[in-house]
C-alpha positions as semicolon CSV with decimal commas, in nm:
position;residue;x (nm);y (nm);z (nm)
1;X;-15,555;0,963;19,349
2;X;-15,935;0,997;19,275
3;X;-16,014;0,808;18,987
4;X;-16,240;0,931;18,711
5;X;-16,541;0,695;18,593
6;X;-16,443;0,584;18,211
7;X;-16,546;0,754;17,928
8;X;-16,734;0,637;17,628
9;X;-16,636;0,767;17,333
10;X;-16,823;0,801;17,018
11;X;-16,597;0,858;16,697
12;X;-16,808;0,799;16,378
13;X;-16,756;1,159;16,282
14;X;-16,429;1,116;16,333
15;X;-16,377;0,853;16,092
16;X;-16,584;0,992;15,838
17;X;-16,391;1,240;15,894
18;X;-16,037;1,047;15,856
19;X;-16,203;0,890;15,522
20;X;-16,260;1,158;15,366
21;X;-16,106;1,513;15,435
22;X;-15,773;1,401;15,499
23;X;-15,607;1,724;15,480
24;X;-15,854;1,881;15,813
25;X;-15,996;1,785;16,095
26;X;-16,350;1,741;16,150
27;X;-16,566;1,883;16,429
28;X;-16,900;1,727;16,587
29;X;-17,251;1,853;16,466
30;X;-17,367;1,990;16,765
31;X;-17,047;2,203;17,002
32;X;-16,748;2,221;16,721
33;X;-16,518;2,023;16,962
34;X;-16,233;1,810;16,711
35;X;-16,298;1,424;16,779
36;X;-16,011;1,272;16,772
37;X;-15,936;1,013;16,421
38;X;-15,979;0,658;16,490
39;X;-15,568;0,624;16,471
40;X;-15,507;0,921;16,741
41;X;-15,400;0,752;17,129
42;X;-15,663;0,982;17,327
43;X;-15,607;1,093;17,660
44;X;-15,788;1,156;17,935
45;X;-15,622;1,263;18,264
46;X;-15,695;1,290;18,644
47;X;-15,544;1,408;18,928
48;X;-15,463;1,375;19,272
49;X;-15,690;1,593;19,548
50;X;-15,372;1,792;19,695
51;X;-15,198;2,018;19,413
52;X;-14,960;2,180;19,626
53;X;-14,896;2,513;19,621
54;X;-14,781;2,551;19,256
55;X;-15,158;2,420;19,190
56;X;-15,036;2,116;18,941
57;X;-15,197;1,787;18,980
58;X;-15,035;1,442;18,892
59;X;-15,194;1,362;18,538
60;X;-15,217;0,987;18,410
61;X;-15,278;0,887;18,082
62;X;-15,515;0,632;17,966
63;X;-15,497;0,476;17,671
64;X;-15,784;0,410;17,382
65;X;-15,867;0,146;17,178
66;X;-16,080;0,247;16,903
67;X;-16,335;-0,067;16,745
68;X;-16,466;0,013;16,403
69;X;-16,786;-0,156;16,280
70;X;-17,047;-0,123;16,052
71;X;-17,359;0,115;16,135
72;X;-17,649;0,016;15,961
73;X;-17,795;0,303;16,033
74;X;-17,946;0,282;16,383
75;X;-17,680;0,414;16,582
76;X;-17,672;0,396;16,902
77;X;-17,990;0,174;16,911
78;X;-17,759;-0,132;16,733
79;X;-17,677;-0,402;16,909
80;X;-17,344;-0,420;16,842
81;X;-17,288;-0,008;17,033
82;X;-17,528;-0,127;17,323
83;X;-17,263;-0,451;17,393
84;X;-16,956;-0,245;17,340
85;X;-17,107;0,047;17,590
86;X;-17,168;-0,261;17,832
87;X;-16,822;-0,388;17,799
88;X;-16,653;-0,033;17,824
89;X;-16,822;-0,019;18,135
90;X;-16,804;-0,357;18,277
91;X;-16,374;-0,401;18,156
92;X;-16,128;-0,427;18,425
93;X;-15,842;-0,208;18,364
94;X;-15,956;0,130;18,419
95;X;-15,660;0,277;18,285
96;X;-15,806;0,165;17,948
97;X;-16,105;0,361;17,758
98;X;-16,304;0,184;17,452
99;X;-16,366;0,450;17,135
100;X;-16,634;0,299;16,885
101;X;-16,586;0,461;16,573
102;X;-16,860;0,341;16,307
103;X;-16,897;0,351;15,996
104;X;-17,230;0,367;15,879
105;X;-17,211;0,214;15,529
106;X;-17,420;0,000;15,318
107;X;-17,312;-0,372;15,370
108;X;-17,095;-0,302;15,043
109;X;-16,991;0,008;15,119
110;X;-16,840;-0,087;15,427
111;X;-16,552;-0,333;15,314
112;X;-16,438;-0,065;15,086
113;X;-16,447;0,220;15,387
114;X;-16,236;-0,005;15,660
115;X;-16,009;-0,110;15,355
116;X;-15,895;0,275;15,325
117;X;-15,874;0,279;15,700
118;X;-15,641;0,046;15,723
119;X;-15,380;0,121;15,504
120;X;-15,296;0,440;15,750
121;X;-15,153;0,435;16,102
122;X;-15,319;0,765;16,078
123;X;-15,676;0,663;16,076
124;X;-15,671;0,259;16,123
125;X;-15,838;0,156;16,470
126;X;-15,746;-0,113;16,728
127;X;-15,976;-0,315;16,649
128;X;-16,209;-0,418;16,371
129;X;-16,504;-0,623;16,272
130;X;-16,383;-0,821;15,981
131;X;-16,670;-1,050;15,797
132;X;-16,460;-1,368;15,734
133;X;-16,557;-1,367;15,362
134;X;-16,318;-1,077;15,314
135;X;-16,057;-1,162;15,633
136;X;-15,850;-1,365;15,396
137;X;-15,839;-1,074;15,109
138;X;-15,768;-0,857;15,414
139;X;-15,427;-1,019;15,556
140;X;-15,299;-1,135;15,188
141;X;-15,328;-0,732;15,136
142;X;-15,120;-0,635;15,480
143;X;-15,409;-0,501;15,624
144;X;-15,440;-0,742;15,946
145;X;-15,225;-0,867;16,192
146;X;-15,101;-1,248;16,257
147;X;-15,244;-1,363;16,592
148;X;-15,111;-1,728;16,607
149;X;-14,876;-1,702;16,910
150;X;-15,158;-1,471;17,111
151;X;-15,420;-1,758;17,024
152;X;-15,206;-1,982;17,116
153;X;-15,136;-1,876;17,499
154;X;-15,499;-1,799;17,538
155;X;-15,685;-2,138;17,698
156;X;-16,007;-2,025;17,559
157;X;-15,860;-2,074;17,191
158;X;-15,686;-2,447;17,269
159;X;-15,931;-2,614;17,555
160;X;-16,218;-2,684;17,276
161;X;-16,420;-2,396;17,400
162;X;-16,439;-2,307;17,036
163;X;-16,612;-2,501;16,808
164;X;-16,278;-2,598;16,593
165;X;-16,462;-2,572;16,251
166;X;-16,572;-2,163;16,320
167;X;-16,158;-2,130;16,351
168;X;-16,161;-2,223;15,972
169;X;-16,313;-1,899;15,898
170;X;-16,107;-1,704;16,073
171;X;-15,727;-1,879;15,944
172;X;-15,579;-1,730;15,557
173;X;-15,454;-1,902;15,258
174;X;-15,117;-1,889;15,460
175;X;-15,253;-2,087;15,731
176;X;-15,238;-1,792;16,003
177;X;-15,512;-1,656;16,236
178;X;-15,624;-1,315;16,155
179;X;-15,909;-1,292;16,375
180;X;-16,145;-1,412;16,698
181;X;-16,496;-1,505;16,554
182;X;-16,766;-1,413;16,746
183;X;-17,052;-1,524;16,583
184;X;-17,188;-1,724;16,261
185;X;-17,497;-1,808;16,105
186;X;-17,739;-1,977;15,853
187;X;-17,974;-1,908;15,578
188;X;-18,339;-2,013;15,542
189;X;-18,677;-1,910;15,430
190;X;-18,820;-1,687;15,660
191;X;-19,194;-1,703;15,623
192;X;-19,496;-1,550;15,755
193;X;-19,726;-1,857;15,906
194;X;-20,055;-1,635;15,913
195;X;-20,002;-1,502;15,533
196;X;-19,976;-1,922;15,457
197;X;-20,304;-1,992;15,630
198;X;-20,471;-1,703;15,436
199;X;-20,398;-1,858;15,131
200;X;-20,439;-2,244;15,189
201;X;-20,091;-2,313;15,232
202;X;-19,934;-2,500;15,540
203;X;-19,808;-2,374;15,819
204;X;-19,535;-2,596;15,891
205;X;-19,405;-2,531;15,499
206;X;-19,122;-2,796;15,378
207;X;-19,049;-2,704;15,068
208;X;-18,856;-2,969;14,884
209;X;-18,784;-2,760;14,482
210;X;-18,707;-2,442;14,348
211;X;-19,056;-2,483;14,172
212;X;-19,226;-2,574;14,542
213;X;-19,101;-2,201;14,649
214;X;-19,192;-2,073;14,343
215;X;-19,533;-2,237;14,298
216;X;-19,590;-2,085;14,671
217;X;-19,529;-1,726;14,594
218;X;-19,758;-1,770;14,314
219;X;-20,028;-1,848;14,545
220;X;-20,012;-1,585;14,764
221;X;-19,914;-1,364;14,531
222;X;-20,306;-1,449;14,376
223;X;-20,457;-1,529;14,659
224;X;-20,377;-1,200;14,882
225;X;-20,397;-0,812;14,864
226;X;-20,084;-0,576;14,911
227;X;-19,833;-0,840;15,007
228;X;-19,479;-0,915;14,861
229;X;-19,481;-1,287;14,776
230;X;-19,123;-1,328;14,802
231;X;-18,828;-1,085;14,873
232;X;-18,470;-1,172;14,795
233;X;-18,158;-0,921;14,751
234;X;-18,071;-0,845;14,433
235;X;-17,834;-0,535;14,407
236;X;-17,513;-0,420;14,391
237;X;-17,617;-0,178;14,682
238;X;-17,699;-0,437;14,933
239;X;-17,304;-0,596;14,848
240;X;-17,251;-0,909;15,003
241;X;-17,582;-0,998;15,091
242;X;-17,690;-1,035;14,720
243;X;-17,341;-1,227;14,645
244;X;-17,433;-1,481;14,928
245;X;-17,804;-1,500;15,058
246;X;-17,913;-1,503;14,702
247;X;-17,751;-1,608;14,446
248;X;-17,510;-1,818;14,606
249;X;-17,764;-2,027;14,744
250;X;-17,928;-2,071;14,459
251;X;-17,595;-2,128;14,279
252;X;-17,495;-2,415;14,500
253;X;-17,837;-2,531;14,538
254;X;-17,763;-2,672;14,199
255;X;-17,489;-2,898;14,282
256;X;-17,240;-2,622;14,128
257;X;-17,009;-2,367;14,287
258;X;-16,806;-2,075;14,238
259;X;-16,497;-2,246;14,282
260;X;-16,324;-2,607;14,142
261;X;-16,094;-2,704;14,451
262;X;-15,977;-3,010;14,241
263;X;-15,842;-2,779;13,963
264;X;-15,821;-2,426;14,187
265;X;-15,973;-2,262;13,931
266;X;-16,306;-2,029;13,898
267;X;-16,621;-2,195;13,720
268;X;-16,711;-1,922;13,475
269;X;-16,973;-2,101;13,296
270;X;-17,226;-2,394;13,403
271;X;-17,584;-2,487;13,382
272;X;-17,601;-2,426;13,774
273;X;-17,480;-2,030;13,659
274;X;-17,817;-2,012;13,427
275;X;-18,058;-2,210;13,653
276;X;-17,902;-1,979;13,929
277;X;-17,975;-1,653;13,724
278;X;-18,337;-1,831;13,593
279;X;-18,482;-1,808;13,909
280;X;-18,438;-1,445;13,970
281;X;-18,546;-1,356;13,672
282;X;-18,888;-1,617;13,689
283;X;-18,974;-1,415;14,034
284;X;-18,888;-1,026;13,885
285;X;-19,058;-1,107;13,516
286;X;-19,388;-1,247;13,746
287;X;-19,352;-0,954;13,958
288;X;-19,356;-1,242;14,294
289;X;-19,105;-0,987;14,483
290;X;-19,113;-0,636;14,594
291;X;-19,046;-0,340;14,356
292;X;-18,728;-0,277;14,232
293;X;-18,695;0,074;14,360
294;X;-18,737;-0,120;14,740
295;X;-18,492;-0,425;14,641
296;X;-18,219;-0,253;14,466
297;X;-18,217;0,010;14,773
298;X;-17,899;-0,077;14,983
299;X;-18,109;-0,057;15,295
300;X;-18,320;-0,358;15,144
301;X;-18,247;-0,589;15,401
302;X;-18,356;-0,396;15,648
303;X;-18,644;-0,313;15,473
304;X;-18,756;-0,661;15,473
305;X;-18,676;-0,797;15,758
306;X;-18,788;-0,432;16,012
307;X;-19,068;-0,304;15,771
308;X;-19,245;-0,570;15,552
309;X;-19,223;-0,904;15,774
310;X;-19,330;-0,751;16,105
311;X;-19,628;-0,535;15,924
312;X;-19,746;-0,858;15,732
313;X;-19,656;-0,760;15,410
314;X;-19,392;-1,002;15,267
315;X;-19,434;-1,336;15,295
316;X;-19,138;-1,510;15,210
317;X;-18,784;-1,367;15,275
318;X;-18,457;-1,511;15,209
319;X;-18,247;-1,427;15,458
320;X;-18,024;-1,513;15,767
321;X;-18,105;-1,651;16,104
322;X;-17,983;-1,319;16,236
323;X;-18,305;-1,152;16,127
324;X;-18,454;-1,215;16,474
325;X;-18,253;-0,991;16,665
326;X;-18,443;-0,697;16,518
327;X;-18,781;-0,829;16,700
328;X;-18,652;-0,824;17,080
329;X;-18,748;-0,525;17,275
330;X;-18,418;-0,442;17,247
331;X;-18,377;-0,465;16,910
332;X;-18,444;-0,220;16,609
333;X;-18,787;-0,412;16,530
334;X;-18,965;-0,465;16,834
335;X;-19,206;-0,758;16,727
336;X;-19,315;-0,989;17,014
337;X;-19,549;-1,210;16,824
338;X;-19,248;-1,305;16,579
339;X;-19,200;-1,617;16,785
340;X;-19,573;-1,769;16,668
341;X;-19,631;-1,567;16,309
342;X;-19,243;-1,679;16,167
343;X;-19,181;-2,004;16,028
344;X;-18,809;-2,091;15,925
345;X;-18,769;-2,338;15,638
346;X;-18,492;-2,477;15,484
347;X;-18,400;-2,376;15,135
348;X;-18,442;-2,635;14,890
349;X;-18,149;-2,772;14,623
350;X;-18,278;-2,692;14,302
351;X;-18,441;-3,062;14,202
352;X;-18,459;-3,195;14,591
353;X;-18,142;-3,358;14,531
354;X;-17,905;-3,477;14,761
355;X;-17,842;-3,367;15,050
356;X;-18,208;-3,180;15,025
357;X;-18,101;-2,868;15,158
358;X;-17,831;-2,567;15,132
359;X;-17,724;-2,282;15,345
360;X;-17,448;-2,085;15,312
361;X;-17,241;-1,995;15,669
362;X;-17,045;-1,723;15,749
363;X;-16,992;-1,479;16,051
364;X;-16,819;-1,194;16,194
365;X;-16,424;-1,177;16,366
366;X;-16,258;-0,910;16,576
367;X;-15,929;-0,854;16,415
368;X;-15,670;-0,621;16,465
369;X;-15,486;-0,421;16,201
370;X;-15,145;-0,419;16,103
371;X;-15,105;-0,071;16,186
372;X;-15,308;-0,093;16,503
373;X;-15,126;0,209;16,788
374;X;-15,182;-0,046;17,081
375;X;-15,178;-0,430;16,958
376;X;-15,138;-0,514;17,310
377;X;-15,409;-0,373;17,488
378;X;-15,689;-0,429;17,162
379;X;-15,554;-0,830;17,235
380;X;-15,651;-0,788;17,558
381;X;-15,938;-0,651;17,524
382;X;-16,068;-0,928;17,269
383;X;-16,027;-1,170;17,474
384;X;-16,211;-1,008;17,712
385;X;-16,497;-0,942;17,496
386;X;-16,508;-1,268;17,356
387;X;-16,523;-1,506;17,700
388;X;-16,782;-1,739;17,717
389;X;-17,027;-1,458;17,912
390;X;-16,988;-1,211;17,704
391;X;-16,979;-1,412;17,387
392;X;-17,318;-1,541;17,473
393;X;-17,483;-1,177;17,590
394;X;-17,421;-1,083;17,182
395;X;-17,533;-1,359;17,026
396;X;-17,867;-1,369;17,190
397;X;-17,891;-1,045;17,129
398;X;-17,821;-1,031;16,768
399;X;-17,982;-1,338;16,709
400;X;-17,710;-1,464;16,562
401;X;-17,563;-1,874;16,602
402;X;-17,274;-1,923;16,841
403;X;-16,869;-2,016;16,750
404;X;-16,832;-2,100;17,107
405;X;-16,895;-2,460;17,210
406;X;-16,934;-2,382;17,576
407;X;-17,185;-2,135;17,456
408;X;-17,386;-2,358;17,276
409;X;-17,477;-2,609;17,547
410;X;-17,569;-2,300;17,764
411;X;-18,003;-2,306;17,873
412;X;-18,021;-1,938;17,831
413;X;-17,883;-1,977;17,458
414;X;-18,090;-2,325;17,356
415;X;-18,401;-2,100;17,523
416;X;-18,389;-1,882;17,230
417;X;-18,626;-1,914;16,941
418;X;-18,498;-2,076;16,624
419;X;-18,203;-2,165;16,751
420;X;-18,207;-2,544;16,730
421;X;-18,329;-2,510;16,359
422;X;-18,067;-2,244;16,259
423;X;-17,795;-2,481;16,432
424;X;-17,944;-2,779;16,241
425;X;-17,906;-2,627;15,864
426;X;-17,522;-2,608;15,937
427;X;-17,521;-2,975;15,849
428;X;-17,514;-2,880;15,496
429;X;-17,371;-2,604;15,500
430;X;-17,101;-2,453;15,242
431;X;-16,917;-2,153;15,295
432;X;-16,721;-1,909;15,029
433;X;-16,421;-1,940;14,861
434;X;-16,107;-1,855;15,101
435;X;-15,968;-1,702;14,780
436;X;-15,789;-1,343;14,787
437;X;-15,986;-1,309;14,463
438;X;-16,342;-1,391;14,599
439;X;-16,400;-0,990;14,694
440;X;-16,389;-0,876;14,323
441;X;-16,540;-1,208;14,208
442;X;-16,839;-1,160;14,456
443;X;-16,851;-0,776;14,318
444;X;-16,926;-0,930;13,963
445;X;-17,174;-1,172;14,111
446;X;-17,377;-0,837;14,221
447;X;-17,338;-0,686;13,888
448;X;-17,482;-0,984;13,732
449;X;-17,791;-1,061;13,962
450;X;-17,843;-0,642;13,920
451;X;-17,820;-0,676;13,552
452;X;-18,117;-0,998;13,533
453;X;-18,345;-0,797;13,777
454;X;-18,341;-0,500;13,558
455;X;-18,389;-0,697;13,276
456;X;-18,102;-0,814;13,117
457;X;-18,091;-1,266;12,999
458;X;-17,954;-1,498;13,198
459;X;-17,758;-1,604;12,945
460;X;-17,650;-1,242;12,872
461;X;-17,562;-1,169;13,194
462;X;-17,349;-1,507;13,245
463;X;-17,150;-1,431;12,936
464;X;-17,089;-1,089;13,104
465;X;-16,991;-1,194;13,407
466;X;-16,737;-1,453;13,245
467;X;-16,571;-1,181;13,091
468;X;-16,468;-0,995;13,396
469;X;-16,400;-1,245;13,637
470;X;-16,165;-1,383;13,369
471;X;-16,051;-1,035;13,338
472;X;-15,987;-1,022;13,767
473;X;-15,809;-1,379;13,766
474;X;-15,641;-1,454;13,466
475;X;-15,722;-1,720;13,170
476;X;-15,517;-1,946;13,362
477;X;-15,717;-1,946;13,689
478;X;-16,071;-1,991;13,507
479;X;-16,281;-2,345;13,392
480;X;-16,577;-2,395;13,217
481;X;-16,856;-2,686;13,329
């Protein structure tokens, strides 16, 4: 039997497609052939040289695994495509094909998107990317399916080559494993070293307050032409990221959090809520960030950190230790000089109390549905992706921090920029509720952070936001600082 070379198999149109014209099928822009829906087993076939005389080969079938992840809109330039294509090529069984079928979303659009793929055999994939904040909401809902005994008989999961706190991220209220992290990460301010020495400020910038960053955006912000002092996210369109890389660290950089653990119970009013919701409004009513028609724009993260920082026009960003991914020649960003122009400072507790410094942590898990078509082979192919090799070829190209101990002690990873500091700010770090609730919670958090950027009080907004997360939890699940 000759065997054919694998196929690669783009299906974002397909699950566009599946998403939203469920009655049809959908056909690609450019020849009108029907993709297949990210639930559909594909085939591909091949056959032996000698047909015989009735001319009829021997067909076998291969089966697909379909991965869905987020798109952020460079296709098949993202890092993410460019490691799967690698993989498809580089897995072992040949009677297996990989089908990426993206979903190019805004960060918040894209939790609702897989959500509705899920709930179908019809249209959920094999696989899918599952950011742990919403992995928990996920499984309590159905969507995702229990991988203890898998993890279990794989040595990679029990012989410590992951680092046993990332599992916490990936394990439900019930206590079961929904997912195989492969990668996490820490928050900072990212800031522009030449744009400092412009306007008198250090290079090597420790800020210790809230008023320290403030006082420095001020400074640029009078000291230079045509540059964004600070940018932060700061609306509903740019979903999680506002929840978390903004007001979240500014929340717990007061000492206070979302969540009472001792009581299990939502904080719906504190002073840490107002400070939180203080600052944001301080750096929109001094006009210190960008405009709002750039920062309320659900591609404002990438606007930041692939327009503004490389170009020298922001100077301080909020942001992840991700961003750096964008600057390699592979990335979206090319930006060579990033390793000498970027400085990477901690972000300071409100006061400079204890412990100093916060950063939230969080990360990315392949999971596989509950209504997955081939649980077997998507298992297998996880734990293929996610060896120590290939593991490490993702997260230096992301950027991104590694879950893998084994990883982590490897030269080519402690060779990469930034690195050692990201790594070092998980020693405070804090991480999200693992509350079924937290989804709609963080939903009202981006509603409220909207609401003080266009204008709205701190205290008006709080009192808002009281109201509906009340509303989403109950009276009985809610506390008041």
């Amino acid at each position: 039997m000759v065997k054919g070379k694998k196929k690669w198999l783009l299906g974002s149109t397909a699950l566009f497609c599946a998403l939203t014209v469920a009655m049809a099928g959908c056909s690609s822009g450019s020849g009108g052939t029907k993709t297949a829906e990210p639930g559909t087993d594909t085939t591909t076939t091949t056959t032996t040289g000698n047909t015989g005389s009735s001319g009829e080969g021997t067909a076998k079938t291969k089966t697909t695994i379909s991965i869905t992840y987020r798109d952020d809109g460079i296709g098949e330039k993202g890092t993410f495509y460019k490691w799967l294509k690698e993989l498809s090529e580089s897995y072992p069984n040949k009677d297996v094909e990989i089908k990426p079928t993206p979903i190019q979303a805004s960060e918040g659009d894209y939790f609702a998107k897989v959500a509705l793929a899920l709930k179908s055999k019809d249209t959920a994939p094999d696989i899918v990317t599952e950011d742990t904040f919403i992995l928990n909401s996920d499984a309590s809902a159905g969507y995702l399916e229990p991988l203890d005994d898998k993890v279990k008989a794989w040595e990679d999961w029990t012989n410590g080559s992951f680092i046993e706190a990332m599992k916490k991220g990936v394990t439900a209220s019930d206590g079961k494993v929904y997912g195989v992290p492969y990668n996490t990460d820490s928050r900072g301010l990212w800031y522009n070293k030449e744009i400092f020495k412009q306007a008198g400020l250090p290079e090597d910038w420790q800020p210790k307050t809230w008023d320290d960053v403030l006082n420095a955006a001020r400074t640029i912000k009078e000291k230079t032409k045509d540059v964004v002092p600070i940018w932060m996210n700061m609306g509903k369109a740019t979903g999680e990221a506002t929840s978390m890389q903004t007001y979240e660290m500014l929340l717990y950089g007061t000492g206070e959090r979302l969540y009472d653990n001792d009581t299990s119970k939502w904080i719906i009013k504190s002073q840490g809520i107002i400070d939180a919701l203080t600052f944001i409004q301080t750096v929109n009513k001094e006009k210190l960030g960008p405009p709002l028609s750039k920062v309320l724009n659900g591609q404002a993260g990438n606007t930041a950190s692939r327009e503004y920082l490389p170009k020298g026009k922001l100077a301080i960003s909020l942001d992840g230790s991700w961003i750096t991914g964008n600057y390699f020649d592979t990335g979206a960003a090319p930006w060579p000089e990033y390793k000498d122009v970027l400085g990477f400072a901690p972000m300071p507790t409100s006061k400079g109390q204890d412990p100093g410094s916060i950063t939230l942590a969080g990360g990315w898990a392949l999971s596989i549905p509950s209504n997955a078509q081939h649980k077997d082979e998507a298992w297998d192919f996880i734990k293929y992706a996610l060896n120590k090799d290939n593991t490490k070829k993702l997260v230096i190209a992301s950027g991104n921090i590694t879950v893998r101990a084994d990883v982590a002690k490897d030269p080519e990873y402690t060779a990469q920029p930034f690195n050692g500091i990201a790594t070092e700010y998980l020693q405070h770090a804090e991480f999200r509720p693992a509350q079924d609730k937290y989804p709609e919670v963080s939903t009202q958090i981006q509603t409220m952070v909207e609401s003080v950027a266009t204008g709205t009080s701190p205290a008006d907004a709080a009192k808002k936001y009281a109201q509906d997360v009340t509303r989403i939890v109950g009276e009985d699940h809610i506390v008041e600082k």
